[in-house]
C-alpha beads as a LAMMPS data file, in Angstrom:
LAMMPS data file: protein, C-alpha beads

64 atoms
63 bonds

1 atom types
1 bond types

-500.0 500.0 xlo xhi
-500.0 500.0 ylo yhi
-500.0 500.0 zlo zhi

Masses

1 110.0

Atoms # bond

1 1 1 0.000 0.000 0.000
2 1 1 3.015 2.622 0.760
3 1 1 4.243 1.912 -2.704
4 1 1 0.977 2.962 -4.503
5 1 1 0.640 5.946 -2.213
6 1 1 4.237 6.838 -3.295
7 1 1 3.399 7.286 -6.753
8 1 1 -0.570 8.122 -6.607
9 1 1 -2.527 5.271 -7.517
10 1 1 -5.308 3.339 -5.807
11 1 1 -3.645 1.708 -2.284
12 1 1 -6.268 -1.053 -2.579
13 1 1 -3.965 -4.746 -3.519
14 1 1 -4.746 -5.622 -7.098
15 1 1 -6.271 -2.762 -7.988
16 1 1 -5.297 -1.117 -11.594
17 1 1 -2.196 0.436 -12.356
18 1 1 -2.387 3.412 -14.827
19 1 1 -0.089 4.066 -17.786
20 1 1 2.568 6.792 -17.623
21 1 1 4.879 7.553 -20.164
22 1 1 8.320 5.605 -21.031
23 1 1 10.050 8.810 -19.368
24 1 1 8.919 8.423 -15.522
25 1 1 11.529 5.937 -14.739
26 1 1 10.734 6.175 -10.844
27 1 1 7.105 5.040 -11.590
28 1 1 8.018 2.186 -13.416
29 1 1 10.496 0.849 -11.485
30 1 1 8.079 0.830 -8.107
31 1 1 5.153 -0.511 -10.318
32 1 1 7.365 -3.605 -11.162
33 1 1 7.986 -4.236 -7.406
34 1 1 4.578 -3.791 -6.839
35 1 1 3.297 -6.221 -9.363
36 1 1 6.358 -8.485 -8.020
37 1 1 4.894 -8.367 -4.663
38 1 1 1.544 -9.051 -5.610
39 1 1 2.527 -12.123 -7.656
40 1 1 4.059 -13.581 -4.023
41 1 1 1.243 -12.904 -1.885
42 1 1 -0.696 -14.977 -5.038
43 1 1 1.608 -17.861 -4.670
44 1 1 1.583 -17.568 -0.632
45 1 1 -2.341 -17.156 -0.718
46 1 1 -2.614 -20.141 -3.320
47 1 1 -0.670 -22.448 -1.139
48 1 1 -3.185 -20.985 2.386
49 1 1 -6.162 -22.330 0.125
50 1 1 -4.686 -25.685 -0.902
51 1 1 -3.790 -26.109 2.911
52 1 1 -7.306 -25.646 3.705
53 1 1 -9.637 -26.962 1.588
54 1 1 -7.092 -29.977 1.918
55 1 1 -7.907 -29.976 5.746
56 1 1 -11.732 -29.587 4.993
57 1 1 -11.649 -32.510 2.513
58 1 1 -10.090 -35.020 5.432
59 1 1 -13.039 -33.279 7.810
60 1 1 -15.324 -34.364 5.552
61 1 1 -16.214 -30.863 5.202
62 1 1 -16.052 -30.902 1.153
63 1 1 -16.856 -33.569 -1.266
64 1 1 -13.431 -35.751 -1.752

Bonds

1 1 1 2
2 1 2 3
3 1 3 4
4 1 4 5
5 1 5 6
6 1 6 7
7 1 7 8
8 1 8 9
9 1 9 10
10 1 10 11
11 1 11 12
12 1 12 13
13 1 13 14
14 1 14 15
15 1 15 16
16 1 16 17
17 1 17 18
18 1 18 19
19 1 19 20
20 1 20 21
21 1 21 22
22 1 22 23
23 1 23 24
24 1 24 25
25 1 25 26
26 1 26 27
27 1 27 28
28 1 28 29
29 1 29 30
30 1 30 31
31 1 31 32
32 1 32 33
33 1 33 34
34 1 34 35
35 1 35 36
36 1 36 37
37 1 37 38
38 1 38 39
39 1 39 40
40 1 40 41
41 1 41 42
42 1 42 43
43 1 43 44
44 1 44 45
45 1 45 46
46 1 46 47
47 1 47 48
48 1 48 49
49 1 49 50
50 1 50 51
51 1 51 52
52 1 52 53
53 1 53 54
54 1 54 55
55 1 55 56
56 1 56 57
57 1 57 58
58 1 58 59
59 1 59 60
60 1 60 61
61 1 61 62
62 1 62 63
63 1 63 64
């Protein structure tokens, strides 16, 4: 969220990223760690829900 506040976009996670010129080097470079970020929370959050619905299936909580 502190990185799209930086550079004035919405703070929300996943939300869209406008375009900016070629030129605003500073931009670009944060919205790549942004989107880099994002993509490992993904993974992490991926792996939470395998985890899970793993432990629900052995419950008996979801159809196996």
């Amino acid at each position: 969220m502190r990185w799209r506040r930086m550079i004035g976009i919405d703070p929300h996670p996943f939300a869209a990223i406008t375009k900016r010129p070629r030129h605003h080097t500073r931009f670009h470079r944060i919205v790549a760690q942004i989107r880099a970020e994002e993509s490992k929370l993904v993974g992490h959050l991926s792996g939470v829900t395998r985890d899970l619905e793993r432990r629900a299936r052995l419950r008996g909580m979801l159809p196996k």
